[in-house]
C-alpha positions as CSV (number, residue, x, y, z in Angstrom):
1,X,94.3,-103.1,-4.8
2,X,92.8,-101.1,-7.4
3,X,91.9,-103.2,-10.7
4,X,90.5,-99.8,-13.2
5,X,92.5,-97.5,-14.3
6,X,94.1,-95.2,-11.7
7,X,93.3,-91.7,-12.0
8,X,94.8,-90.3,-8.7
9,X,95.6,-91.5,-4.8
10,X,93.5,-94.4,-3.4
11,X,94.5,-94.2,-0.1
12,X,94.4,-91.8,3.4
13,X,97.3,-93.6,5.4
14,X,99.8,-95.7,5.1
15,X,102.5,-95.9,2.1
16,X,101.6,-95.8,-1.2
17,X,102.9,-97.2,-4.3
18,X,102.6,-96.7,-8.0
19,X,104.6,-98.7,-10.0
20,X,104.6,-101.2,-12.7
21,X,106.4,-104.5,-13.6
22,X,110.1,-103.1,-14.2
23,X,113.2,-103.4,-12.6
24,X,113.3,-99.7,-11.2
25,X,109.7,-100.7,-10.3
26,X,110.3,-104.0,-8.2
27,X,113.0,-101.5,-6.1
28,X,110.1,-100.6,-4.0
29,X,107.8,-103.4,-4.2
30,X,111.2,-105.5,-2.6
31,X,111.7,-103.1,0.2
32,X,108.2,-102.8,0.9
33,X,107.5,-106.3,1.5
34,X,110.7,-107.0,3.1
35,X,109.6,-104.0,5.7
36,X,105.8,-106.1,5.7
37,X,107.7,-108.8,7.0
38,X,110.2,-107.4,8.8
39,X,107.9,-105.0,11.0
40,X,104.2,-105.4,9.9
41,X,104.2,-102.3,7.9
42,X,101.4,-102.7,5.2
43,X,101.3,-100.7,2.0
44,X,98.3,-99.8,-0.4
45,X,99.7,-99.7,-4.4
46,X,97.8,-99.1,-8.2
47,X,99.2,-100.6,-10.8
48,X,100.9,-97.8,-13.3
49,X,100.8,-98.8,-16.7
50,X,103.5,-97.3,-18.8
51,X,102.0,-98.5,-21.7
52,X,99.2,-96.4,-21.4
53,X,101.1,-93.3,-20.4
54,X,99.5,-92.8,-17.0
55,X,102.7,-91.9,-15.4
56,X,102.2,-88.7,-17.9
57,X,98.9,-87.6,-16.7
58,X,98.2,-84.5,-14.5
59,X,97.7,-85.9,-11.6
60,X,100.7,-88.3,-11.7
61,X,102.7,-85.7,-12.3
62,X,102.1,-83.5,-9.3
63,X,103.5,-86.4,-7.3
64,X,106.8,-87.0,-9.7
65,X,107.5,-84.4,-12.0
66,X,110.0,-86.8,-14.1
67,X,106.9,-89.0,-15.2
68,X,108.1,-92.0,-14.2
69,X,107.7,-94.9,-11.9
70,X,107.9,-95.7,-8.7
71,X,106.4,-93.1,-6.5
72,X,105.3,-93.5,-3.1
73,X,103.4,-91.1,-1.0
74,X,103.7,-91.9,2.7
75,X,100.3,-91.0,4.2
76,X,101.4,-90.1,7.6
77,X,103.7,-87.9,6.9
78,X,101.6,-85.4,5.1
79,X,101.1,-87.3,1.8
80,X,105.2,-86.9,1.2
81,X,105.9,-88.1,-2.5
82,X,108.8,-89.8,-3.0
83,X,110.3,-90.3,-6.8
84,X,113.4,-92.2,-8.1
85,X,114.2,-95.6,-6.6
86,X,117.2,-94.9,-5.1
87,X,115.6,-91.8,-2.9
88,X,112.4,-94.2,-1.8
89,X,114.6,-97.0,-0.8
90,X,116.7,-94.5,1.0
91,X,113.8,-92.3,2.7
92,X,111.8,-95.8,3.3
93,X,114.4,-97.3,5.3
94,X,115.5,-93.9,7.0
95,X,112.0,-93.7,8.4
96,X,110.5,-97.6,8.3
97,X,113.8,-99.8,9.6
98,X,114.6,-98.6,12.8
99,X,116.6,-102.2,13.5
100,X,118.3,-101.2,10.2
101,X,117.8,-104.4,8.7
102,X,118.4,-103.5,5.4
103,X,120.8,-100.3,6.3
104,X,123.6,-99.2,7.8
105,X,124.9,-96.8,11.3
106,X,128.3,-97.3,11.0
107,X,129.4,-94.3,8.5
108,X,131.6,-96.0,6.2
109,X,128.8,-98.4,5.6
110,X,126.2,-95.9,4.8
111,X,129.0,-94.1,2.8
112,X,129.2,-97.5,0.4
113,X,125.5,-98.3,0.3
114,X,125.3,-95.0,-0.9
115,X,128.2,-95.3,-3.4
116,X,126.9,-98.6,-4.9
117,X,123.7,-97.3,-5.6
118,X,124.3,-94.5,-7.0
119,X,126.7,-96.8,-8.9
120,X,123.6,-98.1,-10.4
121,X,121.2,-95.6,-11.0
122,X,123.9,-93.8,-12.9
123,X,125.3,-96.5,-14.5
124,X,123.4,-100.0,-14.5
125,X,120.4,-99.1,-14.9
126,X,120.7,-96.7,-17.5
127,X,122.9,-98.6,-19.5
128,X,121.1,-101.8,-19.8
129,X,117.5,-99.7,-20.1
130,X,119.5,-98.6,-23.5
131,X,120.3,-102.5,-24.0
132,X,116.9,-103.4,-23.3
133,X,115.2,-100.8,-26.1
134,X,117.7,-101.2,-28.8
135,X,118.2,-105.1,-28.5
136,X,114.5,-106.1,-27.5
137,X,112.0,-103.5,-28.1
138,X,113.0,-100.9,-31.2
139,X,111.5,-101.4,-34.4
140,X,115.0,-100.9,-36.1
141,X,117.6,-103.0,-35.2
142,X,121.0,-101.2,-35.4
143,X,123.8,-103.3,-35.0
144,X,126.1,-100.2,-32.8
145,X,123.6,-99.8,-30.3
146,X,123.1,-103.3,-29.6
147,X,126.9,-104.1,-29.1
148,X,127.7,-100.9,-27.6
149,X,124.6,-100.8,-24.8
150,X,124.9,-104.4,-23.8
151,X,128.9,-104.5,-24.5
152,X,128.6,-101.7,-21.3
153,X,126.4,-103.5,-19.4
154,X,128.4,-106.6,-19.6
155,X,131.0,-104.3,-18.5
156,X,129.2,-103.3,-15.5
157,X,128.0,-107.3,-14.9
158,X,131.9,-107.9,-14.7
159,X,132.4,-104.7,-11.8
160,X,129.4,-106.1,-9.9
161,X,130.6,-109.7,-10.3
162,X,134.2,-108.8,-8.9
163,X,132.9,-106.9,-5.8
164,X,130.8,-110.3,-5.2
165,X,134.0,-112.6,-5.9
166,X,134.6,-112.7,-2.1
167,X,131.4,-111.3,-0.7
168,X,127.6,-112.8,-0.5
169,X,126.4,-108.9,-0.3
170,X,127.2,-105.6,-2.1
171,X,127.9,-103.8,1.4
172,X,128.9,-104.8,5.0
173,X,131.5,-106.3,6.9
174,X,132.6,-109.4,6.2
175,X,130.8,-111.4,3.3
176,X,128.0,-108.6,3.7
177,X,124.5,-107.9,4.8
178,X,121.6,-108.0,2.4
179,X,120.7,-104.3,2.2
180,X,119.4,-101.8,0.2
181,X,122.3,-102.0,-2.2
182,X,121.8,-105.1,-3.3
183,X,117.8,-104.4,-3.7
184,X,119.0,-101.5,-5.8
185,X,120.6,-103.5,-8.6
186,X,118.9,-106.8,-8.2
187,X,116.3,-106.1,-9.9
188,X,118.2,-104.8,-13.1
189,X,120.3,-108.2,-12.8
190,X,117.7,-110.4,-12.9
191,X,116.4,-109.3,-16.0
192,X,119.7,-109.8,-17.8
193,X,118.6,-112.7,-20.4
194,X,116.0,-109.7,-21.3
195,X,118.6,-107.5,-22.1
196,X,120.9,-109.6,-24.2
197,X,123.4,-110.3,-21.4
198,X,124.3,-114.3,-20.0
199,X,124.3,-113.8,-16.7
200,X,125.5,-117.4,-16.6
201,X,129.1,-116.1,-17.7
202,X,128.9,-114.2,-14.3
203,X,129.2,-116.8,-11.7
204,X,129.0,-114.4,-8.8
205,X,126.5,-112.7,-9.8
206,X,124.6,-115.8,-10.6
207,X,125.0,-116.8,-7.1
208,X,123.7,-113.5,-5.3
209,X,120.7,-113.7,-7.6
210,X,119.7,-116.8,-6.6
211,X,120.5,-116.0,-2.7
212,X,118.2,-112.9,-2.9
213,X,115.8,-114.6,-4.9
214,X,115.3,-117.0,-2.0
215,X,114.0,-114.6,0.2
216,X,109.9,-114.7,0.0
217,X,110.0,-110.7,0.6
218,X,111.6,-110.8,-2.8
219,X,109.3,-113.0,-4.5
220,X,106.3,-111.0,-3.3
221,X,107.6,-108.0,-4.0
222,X,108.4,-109.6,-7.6
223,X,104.8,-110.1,-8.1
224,X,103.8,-106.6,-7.3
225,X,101.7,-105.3,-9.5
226,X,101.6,-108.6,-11.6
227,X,103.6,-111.8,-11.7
228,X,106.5,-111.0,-13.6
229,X,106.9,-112.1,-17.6
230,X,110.4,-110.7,-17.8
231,X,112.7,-111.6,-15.2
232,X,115.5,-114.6,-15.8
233,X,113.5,-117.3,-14.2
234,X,110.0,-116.6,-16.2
235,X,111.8,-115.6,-19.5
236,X,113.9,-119.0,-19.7
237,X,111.3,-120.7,-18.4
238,X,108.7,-119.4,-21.5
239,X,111.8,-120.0,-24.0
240,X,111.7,-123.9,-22.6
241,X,107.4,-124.1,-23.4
242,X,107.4,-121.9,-26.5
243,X,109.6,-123.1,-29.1
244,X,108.5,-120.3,-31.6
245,X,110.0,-118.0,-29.2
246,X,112.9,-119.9,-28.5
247,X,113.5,-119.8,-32.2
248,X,113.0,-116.1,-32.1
249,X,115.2,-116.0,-29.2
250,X,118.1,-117.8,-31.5
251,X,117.7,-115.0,-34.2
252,X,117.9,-111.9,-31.8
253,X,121.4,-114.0,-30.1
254,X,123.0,-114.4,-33.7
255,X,121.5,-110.6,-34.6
256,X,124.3,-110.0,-31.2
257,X,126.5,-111.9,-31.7
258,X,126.7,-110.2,-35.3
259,X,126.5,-106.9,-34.5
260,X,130.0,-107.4,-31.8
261,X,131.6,-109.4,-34.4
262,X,130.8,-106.2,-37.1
263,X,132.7,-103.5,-34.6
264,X,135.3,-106.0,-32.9
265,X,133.7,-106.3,-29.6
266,X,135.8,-107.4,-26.9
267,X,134.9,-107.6,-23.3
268,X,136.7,-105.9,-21.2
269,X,136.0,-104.7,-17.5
270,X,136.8,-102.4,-15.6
């Protein structure tokens, strides 16, 4: 894959991604190795660093005018662009899983899959990207913010842990069949210890991580365009072999823990 920096489309068939290391990001790496392995069906990406505002330039955004990643652009079907993680893992496996192993035919089905993701790209993700800046990254720390952004997405851990309570997947008869659903919020739930949330305290949710972090399509598609630094796995395990940044770690917790106690934080969900 292309190691410079990208400056337009690479490929001339195929599927195409440009993404980066994020949770949105690893919603198409995940579906497109799990179709790799499911059918054979390779992919060409570039590596979209956000840092560097490449998802801003020109040519980026002729294929997503949001400026954002993930895009695709499916080759052979006259360079379509797809933006927004949701509509590639929809358009992906509407044209890519014709055994609909990781969708739906029965209405109802599609009708949920479609309910729980929207579920979280209007509410989980959004919510816990707001954690994530406030709590981790923003040069001010504000105690509201923090409480009230990952106060919600605990909220919204607790929704997603009671649908799991009797199920092993978001969607499907039964206990479920791992499906786009789940690869829609996965990747926002296993960053949670990122975002100032212990998914510990979520036993469900716990447990459906660690089933769909099993799967090898998973842990490629994890690794696209980089091994990950952030995810729960990687960021205990550096908090384990770094004890300067577990002890930074401890300050940010009781700068949390504060900042709840301060506005009388109590968990609550739904």
């Amino acid at each position: 894959m292309a190691s410079e920096r990208p400056t337009g489309l690479i490929a001339h068939k195929g599927i195409e991604l440009l993404t980066f290391g994020t949770p949105n990001g690893h919603k198409a790496s995940i579906i497109l190795e799990e179709l790799k392995e499911a059918y054979g069906k390779e992919y060409t990406f570039q590596s979209i660093n956000i840092m560097q505002n490449i998802q801003k330039e020109p040519w980026f955004t002729k294929l997503c005018p949001n400026g954002r990643i993930p895009v695709i652009v499916d080759h052979d079907r006259n360079d379509f662009a797809v933006f927004e993680g949701s509509a590639i893992l929809t358009y992906l496996t509407r044209y890519y899983d014709p055994e609909h192993r990781f969708s739906f035919t029965y209405p109802d089905e599609i009708s949920l899959a479609e309910q729980w993701m929207a579920w979280q790209h209007g509410g989980l993700g959004p919510m816990q990207g707001q954690a994530n800046h406030f709590y981790r990254l923003a040069k001010e720390r504000i105690a509201y913010p923090i409480q009230r952004y990952i106060g919600e997405t605990e909220r919204l851990f607790g929704i997603l842990d009671a649908r799991l309570a009797d199920r092993d997947y978001l969607v499907g008869s039964g206990r479920g069949k791992y499906s786009i659903a789940d690869i829609a919020s996965f990747g926002w739930a296993n960053i949670a210890y990122f975002s100032g949330v212990e998914v510990k305290s979520f036993a469900n949710v716990q447990k459906w991580l660690d089933r769909i972090n099993q799967r090898p399509a998973v842990q490629k598609g994890l690794a696209v365009p980089a091994p990950p630094t952030i995810t729960n796995e990687s960021f205990l395990q550096k908090l384990k072999d770094d004890p300067e940044s577990a002890r930074k770690e401890q300050e940010l917790n009781e700068l949390r823990e504060n900042a709840k106690q301060q506005y009388n934080y109590k968990y609550a969900s739904p």
